[in-house]
N, CA, C and O atoms as a Maestro MAE file, in Angstrom:
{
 s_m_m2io_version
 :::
 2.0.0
}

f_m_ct {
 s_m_title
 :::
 protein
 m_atom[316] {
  # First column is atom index #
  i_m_mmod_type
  r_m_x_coord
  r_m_y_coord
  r_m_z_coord
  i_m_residue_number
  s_m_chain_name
  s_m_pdb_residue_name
  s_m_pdb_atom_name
  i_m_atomic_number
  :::
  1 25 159.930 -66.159 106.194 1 A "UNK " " N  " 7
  2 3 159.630 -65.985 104.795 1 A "UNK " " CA " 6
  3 2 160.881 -66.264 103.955 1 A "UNK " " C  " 6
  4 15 160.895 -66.722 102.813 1 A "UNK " " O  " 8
  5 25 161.923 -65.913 104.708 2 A "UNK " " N  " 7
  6 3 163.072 -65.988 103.479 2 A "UNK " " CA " 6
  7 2 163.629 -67.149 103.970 2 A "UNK " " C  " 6
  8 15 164.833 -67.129 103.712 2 A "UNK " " O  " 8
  9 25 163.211 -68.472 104.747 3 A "UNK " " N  " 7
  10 3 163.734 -69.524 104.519 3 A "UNK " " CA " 6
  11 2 162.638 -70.535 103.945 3 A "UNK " " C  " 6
  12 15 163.032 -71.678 103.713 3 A "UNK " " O  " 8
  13 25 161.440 -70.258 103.720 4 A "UNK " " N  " 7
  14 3 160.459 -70.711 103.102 4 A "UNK " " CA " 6
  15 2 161.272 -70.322 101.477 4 A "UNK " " C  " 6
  16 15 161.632 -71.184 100.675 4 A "UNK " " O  " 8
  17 25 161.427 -68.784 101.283 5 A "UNK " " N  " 7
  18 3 161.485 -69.137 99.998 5 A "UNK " " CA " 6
  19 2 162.853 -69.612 99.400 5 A "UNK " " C  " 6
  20 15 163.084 -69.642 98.191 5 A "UNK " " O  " 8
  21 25 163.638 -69.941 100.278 6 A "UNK " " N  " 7
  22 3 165.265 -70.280 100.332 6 A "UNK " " CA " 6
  23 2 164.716 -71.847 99.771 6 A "UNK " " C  " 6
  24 15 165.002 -72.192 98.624 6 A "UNK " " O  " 8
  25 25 164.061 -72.582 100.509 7 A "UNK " " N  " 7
  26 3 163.756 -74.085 100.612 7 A "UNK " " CA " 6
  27 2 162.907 -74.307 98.996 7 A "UNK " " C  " 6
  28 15 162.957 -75.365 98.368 7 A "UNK " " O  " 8
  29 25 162.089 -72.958 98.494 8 A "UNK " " N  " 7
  30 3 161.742 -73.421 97.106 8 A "UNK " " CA " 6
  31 2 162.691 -73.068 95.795 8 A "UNK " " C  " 6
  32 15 162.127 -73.141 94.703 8 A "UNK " " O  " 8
  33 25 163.834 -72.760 95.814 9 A "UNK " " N  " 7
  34 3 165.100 -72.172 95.235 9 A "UNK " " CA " 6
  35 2 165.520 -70.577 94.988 9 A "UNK " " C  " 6
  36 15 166.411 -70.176 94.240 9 A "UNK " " O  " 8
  37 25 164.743 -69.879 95.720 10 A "UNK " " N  " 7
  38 3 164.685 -68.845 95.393 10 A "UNK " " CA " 6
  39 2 165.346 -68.097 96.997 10 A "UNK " " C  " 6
  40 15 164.705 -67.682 97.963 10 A "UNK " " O  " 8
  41 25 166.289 -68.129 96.857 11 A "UNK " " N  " 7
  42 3 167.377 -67.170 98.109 11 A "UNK " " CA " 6
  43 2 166.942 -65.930 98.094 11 A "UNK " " C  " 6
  44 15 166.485 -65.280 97.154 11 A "UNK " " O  " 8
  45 25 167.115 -65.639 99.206 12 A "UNK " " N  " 7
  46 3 167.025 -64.018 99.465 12 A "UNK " " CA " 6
  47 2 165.653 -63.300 98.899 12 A "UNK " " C  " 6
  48 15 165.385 -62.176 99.324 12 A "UNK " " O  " 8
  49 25 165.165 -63.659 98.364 13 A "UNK " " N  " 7
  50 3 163.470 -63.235 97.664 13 A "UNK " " CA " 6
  51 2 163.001 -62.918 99.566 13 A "UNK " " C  " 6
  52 15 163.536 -63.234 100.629 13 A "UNK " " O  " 8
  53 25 162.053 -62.335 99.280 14 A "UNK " " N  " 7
  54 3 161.361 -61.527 100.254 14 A "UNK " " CA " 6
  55 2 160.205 -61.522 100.030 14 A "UNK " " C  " 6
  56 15 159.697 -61.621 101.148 14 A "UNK " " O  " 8
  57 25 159.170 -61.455 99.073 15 A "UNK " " N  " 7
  58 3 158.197 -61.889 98.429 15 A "UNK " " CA " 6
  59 2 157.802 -61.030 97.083 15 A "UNK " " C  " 6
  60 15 158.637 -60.799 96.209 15 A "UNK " " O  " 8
  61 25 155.922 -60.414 96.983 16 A "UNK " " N  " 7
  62 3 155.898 -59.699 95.838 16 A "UNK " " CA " 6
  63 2 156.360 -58.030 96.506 16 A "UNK " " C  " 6
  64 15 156.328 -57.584 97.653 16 A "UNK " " O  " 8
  65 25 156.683 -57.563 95.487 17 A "UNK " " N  " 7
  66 3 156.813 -56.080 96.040 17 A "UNK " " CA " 6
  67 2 156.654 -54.912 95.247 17 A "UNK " " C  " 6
  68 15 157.488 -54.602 94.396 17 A "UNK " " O  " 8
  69 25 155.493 -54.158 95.508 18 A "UNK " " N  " 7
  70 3 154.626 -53.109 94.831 18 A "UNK " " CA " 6
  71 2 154.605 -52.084 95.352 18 A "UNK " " C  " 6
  72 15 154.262 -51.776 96.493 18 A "UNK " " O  " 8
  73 25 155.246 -51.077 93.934 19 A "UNK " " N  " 7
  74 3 154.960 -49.538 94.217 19 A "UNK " " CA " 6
  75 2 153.972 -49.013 93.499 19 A "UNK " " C  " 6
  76 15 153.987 -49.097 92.271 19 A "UNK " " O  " 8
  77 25 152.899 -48.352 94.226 20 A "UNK " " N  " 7
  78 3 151.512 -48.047 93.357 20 A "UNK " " CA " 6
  79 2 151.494 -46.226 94.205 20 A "UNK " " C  " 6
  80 15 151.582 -45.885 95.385 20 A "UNK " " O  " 8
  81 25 151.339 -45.443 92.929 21 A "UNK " " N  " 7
  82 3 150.976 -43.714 93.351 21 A "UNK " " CA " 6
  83 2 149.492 -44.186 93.527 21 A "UNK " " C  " 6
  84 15 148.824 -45.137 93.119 21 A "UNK " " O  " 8
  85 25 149.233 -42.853 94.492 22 A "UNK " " N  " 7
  86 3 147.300 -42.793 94.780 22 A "UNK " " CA " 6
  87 2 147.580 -41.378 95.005 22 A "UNK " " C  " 6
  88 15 148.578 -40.868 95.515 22 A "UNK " " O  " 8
  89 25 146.550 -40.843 94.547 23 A "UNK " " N  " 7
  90 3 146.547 -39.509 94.561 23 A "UNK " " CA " 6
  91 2 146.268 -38.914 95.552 23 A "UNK " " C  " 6
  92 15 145.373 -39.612 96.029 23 A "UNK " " O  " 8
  93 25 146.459 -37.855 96.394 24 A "UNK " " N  " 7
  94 3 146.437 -37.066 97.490 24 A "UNK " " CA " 6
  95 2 145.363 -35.937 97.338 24 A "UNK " " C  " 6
  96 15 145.856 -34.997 96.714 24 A "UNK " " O  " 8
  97 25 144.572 -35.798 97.557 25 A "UNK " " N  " 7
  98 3 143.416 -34.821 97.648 25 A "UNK " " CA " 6
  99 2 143.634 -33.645 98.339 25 A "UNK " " C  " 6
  100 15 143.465 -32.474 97.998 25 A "UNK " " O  " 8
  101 25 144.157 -34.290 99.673 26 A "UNK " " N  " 7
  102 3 144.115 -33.053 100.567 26 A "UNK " " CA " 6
  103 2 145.567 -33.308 101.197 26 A "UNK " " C  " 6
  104 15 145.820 -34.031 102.160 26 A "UNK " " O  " 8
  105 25 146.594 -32.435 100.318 27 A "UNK " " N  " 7
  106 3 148.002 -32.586 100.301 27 A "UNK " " CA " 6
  107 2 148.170 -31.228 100.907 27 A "UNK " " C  " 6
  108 15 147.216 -30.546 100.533 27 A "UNK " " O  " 8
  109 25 148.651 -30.814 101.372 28 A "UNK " " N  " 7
  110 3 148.689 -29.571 102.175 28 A "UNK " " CA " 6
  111 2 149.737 -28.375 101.040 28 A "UNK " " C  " 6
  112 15 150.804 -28.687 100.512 28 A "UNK " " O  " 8
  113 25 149.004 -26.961 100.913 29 A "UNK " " N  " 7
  114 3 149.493 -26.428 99.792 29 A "UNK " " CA " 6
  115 2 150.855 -25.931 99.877 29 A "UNK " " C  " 6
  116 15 151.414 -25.394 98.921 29 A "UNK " " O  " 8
  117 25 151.582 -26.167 101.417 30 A "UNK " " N  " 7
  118 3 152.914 -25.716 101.445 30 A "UNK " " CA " 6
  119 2 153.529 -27.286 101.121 30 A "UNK " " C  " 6
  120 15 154.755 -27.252 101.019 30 A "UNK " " O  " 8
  121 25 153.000 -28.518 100.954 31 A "UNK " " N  " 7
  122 3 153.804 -29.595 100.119 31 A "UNK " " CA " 6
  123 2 153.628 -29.635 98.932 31 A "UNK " " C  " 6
  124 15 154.158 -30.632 98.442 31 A "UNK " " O  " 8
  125 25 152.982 -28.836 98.025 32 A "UNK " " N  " 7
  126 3 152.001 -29.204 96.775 32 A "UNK " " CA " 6
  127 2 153.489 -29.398 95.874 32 A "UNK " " C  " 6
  128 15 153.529 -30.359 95.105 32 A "UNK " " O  " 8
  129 25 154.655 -28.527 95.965 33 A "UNK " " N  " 7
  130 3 155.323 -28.538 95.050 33 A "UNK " " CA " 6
  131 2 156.467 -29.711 95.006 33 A "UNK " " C  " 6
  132 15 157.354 -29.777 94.155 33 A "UNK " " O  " 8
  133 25 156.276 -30.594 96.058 34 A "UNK " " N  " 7
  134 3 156.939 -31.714 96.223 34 A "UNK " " CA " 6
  135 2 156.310 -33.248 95.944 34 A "UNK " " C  " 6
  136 15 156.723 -34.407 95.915 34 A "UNK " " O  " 8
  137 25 155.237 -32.628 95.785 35 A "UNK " " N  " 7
  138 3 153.988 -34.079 95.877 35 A "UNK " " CA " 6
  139 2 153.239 -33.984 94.450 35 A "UNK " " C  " 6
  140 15 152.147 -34.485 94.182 35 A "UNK " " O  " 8
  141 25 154.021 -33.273 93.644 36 A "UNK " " N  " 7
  142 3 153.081 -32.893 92.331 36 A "UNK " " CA " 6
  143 2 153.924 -33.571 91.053 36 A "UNK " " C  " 6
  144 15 155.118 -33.499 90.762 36 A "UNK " " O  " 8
  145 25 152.585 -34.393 90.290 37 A "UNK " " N  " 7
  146 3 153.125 -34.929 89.376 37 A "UNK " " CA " 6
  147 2 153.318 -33.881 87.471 37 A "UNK " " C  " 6
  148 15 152.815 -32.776 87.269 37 A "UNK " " O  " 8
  149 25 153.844 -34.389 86.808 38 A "UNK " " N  " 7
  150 3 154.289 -33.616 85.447 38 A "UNK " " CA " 6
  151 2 152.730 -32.979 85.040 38 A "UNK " " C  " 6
  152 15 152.574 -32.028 84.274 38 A "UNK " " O  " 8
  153 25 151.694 -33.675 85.684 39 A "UNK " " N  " 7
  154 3 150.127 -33.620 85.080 39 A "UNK " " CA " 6
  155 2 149.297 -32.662 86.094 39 A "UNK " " C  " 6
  156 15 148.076 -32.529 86.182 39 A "UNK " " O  " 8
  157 25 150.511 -31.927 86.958 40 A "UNK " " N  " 7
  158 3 149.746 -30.796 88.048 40 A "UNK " " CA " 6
  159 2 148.529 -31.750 89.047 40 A "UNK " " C  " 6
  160 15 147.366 -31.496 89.358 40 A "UNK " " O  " 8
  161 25 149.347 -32.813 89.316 41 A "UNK " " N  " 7
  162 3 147.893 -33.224 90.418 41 A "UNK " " CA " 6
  163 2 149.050 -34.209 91.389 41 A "UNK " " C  " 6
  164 15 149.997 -34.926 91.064 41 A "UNK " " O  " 8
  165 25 148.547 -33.901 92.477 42 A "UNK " " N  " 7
  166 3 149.373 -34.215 93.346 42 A "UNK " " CA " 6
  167 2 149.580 -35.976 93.978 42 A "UNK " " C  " 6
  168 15 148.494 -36.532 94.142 42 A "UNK " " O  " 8
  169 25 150.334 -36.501 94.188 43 A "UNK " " N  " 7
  170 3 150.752 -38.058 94.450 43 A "UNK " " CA " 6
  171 2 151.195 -38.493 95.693 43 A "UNK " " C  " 6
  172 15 151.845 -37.678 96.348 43 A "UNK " " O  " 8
  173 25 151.019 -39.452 96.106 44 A "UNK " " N  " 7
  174 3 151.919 -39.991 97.196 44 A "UNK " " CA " 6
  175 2 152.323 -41.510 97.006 44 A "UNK " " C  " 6
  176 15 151.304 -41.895 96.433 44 A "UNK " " O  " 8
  177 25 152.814 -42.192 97.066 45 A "UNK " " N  " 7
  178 3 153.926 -43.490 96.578 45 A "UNK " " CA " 6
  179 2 153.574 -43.960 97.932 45 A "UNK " " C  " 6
  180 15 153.741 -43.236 98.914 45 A "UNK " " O  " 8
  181 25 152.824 -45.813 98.053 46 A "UNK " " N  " 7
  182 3 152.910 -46.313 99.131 46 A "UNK " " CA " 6
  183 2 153.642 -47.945 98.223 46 A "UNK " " C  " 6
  184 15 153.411 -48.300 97.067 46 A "UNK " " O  " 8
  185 25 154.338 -48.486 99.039 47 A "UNK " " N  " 7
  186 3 154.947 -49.405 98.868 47 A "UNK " " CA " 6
  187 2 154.765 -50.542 99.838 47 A "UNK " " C  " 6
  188 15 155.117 -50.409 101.010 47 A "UNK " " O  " 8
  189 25 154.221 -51.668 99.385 48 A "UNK " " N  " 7
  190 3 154.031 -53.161 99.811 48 A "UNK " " CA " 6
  191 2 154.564 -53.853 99.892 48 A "UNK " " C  " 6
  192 15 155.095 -54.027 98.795 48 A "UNK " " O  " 8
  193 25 155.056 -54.917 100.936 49 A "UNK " " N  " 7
  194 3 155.486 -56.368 100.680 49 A "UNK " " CA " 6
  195 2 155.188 -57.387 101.158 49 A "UNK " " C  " 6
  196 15 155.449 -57.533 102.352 49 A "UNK " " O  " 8
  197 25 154.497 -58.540 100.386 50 A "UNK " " N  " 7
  198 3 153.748 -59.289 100.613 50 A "UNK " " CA " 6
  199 2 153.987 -61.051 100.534 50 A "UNK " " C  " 6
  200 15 154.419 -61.496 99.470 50 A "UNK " " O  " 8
  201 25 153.818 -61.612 101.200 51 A "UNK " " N  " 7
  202 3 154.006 -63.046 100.947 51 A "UNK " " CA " 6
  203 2 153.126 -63.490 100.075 51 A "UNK " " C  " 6
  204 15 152.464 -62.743 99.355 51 A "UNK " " O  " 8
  205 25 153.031 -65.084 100.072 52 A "UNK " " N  " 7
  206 3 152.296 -65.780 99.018 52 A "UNK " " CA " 6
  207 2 151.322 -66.313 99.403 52 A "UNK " " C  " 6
  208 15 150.804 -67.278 98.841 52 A "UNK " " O  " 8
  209 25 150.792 -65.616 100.723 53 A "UNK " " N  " 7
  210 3 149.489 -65.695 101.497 53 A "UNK " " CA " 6
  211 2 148.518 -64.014 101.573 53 A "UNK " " C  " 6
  212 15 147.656 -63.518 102.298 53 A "UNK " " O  " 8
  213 25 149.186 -63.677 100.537 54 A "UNK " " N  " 7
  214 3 148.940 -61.792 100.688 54 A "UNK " " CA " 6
  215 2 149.010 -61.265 102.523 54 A "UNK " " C  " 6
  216 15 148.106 -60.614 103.047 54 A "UNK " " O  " 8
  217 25 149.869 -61.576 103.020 55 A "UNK " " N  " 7
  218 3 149.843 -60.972 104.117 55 A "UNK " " CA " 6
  219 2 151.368 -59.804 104.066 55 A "UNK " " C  " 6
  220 15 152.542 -59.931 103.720 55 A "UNK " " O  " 8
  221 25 150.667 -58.889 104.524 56 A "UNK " " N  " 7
  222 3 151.574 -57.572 104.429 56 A "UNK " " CA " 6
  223 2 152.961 -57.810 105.261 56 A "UNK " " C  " 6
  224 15 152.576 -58.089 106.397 56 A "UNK " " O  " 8
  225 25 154.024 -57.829 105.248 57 A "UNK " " N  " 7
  226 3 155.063 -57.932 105.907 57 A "UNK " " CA " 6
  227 2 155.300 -56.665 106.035 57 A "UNK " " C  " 6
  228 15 155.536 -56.416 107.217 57 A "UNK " " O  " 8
  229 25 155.357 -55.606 105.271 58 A "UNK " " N  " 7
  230 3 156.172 -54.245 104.841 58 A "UNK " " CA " 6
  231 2 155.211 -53.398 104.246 58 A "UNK " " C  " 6
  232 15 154.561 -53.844 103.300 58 A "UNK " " O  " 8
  233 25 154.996 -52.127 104.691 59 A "UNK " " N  " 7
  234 3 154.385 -50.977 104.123 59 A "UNK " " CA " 6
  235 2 155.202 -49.878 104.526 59 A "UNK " " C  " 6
  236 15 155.753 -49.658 105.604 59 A "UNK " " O  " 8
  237 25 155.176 -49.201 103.410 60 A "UNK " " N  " 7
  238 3 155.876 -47.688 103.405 60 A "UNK " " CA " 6
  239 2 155.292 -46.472 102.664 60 A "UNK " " C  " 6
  240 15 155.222 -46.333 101.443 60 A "UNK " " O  " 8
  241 25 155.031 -45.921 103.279 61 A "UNK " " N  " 7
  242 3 153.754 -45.175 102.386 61 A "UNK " " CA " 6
  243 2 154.531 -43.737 103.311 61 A "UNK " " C  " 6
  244 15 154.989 -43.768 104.453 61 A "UNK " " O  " 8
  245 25 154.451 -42.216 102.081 62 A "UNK " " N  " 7
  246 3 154.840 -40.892 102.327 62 A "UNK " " CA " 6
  247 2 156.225 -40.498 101.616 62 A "UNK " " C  " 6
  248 15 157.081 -39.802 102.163 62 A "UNK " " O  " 8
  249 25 156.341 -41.082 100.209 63 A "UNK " " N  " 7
  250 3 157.576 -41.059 99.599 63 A "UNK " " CA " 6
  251 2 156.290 -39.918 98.655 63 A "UNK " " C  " 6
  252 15 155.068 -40.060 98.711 63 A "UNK " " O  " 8
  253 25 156.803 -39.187 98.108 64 A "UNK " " N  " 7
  254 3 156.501 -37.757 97.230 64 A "UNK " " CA " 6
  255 2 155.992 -38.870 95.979 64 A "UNK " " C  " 6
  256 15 156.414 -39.984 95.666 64 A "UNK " " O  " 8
  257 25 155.003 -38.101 95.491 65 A "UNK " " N  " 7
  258 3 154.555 -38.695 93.624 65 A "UNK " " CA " 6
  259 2 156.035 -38.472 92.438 65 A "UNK " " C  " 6
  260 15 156.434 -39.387 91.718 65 A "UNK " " O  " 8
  261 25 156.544 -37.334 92.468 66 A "UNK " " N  " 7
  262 3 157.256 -36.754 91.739 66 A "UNK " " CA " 6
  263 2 158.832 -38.038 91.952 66 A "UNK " " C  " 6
  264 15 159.636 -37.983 91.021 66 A "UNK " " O  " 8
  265 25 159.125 -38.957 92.985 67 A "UNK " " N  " 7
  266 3 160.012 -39.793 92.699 67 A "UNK " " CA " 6
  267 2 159.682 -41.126 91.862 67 A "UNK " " C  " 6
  268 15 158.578 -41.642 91.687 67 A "UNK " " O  " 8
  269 25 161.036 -41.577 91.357 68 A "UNK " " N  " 7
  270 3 160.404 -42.778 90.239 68 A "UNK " " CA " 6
  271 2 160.570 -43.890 91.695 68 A "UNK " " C  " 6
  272 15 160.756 -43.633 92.885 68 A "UNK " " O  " 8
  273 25 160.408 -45.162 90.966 69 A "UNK " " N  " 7
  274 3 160.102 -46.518 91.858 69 A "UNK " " CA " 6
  275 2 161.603 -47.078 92.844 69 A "UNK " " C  " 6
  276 15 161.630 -47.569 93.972 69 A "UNK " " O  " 8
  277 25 162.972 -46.704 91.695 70 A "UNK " " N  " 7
  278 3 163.715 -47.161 92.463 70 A "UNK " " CA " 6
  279 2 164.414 -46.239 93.670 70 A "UNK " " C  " 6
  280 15 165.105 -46.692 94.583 70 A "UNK " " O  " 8
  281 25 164.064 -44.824 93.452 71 A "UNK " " N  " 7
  282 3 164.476 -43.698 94.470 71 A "UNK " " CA " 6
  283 2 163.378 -44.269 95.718 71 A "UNK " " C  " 6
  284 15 163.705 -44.323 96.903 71 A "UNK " " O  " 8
  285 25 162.560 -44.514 95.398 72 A "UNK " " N  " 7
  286 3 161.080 -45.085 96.558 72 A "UNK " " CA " 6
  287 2 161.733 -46.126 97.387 72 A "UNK " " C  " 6
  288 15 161.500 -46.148 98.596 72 A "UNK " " O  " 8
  289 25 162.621 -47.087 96.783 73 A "UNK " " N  " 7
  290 3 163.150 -48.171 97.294 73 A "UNK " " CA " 6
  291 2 164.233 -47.831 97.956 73 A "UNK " " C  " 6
  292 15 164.704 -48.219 99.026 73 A "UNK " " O  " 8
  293 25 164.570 -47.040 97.162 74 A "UNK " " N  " 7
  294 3 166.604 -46.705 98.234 74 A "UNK " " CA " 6
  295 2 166.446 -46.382 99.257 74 A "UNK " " C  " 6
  296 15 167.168 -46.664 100.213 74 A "UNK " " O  " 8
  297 25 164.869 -45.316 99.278 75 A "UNK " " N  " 7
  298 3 164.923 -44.556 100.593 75 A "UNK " " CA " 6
  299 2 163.696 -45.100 101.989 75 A "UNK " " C  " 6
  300 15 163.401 -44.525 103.036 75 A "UNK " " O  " 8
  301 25 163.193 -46.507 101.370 76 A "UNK " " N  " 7
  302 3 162.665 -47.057 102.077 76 A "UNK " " CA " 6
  303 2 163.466 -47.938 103.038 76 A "UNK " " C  " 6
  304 15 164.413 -48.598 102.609 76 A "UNK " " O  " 8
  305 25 163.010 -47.973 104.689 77 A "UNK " " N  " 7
  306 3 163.525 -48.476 105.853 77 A "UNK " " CA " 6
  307 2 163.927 -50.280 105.676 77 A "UNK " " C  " 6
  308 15 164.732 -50.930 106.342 77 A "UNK " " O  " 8
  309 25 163.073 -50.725 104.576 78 A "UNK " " N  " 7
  310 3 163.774 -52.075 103.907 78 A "UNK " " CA " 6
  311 2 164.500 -52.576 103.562 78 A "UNK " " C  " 6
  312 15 164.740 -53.783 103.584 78 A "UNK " " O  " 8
  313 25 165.159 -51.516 103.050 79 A "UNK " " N  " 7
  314 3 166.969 -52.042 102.329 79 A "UNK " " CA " 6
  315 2 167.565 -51.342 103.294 79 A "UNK " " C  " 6
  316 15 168.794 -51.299 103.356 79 A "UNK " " O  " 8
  :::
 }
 m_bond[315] {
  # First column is bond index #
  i_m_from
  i_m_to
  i_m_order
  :::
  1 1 2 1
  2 2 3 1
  3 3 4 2
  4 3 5 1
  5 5 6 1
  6 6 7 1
  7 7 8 2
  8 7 9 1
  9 9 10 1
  10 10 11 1
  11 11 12 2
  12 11 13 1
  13 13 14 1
  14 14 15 1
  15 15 16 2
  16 15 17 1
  17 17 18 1
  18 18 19 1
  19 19 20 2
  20 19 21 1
  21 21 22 1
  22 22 23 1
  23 23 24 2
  24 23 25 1
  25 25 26 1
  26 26 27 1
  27 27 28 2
  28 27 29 1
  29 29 30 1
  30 30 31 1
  31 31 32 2
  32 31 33 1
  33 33 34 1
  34 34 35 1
  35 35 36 2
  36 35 37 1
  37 37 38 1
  38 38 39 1
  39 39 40 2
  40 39 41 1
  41 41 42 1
  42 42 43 1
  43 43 44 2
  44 43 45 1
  45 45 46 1
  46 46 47 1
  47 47 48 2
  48 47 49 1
  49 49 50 1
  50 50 51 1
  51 51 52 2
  52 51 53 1
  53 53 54 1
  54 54 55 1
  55 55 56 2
  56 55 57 1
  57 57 58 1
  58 58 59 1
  59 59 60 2
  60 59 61 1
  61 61 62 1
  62 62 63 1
  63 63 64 2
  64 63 65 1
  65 65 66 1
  66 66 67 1
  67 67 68 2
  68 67 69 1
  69 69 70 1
  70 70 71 1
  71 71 72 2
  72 71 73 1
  73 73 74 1
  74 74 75 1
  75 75 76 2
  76 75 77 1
  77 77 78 1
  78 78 79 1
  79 79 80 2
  80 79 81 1
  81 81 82 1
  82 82 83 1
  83 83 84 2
  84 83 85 1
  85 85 86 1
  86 86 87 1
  87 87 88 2
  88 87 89 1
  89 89 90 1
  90 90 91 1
  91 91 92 2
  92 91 93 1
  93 93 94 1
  94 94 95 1
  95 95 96 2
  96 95 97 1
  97 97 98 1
  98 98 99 1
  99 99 100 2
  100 99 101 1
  101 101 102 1
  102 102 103 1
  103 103 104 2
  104 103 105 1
  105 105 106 1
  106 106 107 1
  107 107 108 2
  108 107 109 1
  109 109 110 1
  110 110 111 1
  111 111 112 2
  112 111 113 1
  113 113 114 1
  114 114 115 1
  115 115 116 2
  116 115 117 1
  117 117 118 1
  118 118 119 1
  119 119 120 2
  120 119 121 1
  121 121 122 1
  122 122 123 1
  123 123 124 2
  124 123 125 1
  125 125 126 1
  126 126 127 1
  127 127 128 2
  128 127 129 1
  129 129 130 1
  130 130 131 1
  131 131 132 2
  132 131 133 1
  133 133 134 1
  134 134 135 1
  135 135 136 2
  136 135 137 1
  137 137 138 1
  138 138 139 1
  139 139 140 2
  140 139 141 1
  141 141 142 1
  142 142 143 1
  143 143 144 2
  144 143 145 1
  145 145 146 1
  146 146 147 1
  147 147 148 2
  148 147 149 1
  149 149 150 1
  150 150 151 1
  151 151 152 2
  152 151 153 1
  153 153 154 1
  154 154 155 1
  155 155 156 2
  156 155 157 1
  157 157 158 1
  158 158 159 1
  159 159 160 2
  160 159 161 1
  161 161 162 1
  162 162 163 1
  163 163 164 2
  164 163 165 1
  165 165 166 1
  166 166 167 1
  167 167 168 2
  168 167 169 1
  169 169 170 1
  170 170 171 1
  171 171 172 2
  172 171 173 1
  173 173 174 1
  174 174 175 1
  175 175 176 2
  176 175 177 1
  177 177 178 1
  178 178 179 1
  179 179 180 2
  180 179 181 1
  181 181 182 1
  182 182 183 1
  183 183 184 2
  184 183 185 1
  185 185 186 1
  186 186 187 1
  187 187 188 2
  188 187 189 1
  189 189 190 1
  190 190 191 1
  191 191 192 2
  192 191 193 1
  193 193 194 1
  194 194 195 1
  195 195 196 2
  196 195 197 1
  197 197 198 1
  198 198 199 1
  199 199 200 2
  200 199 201 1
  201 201 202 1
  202 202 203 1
  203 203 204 2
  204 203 205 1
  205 205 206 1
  206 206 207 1
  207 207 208 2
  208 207 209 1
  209 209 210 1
  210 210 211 1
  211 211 212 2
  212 211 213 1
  213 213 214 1
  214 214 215 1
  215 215 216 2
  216 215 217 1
  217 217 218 1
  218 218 219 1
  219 219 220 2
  220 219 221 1
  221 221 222 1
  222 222 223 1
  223 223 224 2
  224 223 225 1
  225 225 226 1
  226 226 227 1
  227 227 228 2
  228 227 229 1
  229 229 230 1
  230 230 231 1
  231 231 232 2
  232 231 233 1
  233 233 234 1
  234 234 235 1
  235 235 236 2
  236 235 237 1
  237 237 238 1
  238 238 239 1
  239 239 240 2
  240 239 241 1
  241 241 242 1
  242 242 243 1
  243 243 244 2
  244 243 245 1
  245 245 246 1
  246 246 247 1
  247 247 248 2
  248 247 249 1
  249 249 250 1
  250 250 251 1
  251 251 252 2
  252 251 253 1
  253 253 254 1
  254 254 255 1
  255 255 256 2
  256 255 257 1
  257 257 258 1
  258 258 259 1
  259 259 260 2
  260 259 261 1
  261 261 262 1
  262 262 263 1
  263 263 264 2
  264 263 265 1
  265 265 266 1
  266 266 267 1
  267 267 268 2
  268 267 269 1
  269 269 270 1
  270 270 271 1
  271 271 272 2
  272 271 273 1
  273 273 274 1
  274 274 275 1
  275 275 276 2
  276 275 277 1
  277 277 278 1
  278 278 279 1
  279 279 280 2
  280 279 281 1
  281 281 282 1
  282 282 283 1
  283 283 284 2
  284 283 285 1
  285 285 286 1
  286 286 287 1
  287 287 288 2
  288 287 289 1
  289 289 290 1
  290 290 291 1
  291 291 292 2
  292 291 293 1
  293 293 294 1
  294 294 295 1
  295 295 296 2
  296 295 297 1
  297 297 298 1
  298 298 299 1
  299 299 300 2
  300 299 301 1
  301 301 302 1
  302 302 303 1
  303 303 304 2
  304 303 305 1
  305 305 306 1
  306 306 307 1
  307 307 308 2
  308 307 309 1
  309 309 310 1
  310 310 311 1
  311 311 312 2
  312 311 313 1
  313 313 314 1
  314 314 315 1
  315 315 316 2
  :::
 }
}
């Protein structure tokens, strides 16, 4: 992937990469206070990365609702 996208000028690109919250239903009530967003309902952060064939290279999913996008990234096994 990253010499495909090296060869269209774009170095080091990896492809698209998406952080989307989905809400947790059945979050267990001794995590509630880690997994809870400003709106009292609880989150979990899964993170994608995808080529330009939508095929998944990278998923990371179990980062807390309550972190923003780039704490999701620091602490994902990707970087």
């Amino acid at each position: 992937m990253l010499e495909r996208n090296a060869a269209r000028g774009m170095p080091g690109c990896i492809g698209s990469l998406d952080c989307s919250p989905r809400e947790w239903a059945a979050c267990p009530n001794g995590l509630a206070w880690q997994y809870q967003s400003h709106k009292k309902r609880r989150f979990i952060v899964m993170k994608t990365v995808c080529d330009e064939d939508l095929y998944n290279c990278h998923f990371f999913i179990g980062a807390p609702g309550s972190l923003n996008v780039l704490i999701v990234l620091r602490i994902s096994p990707l970087y």
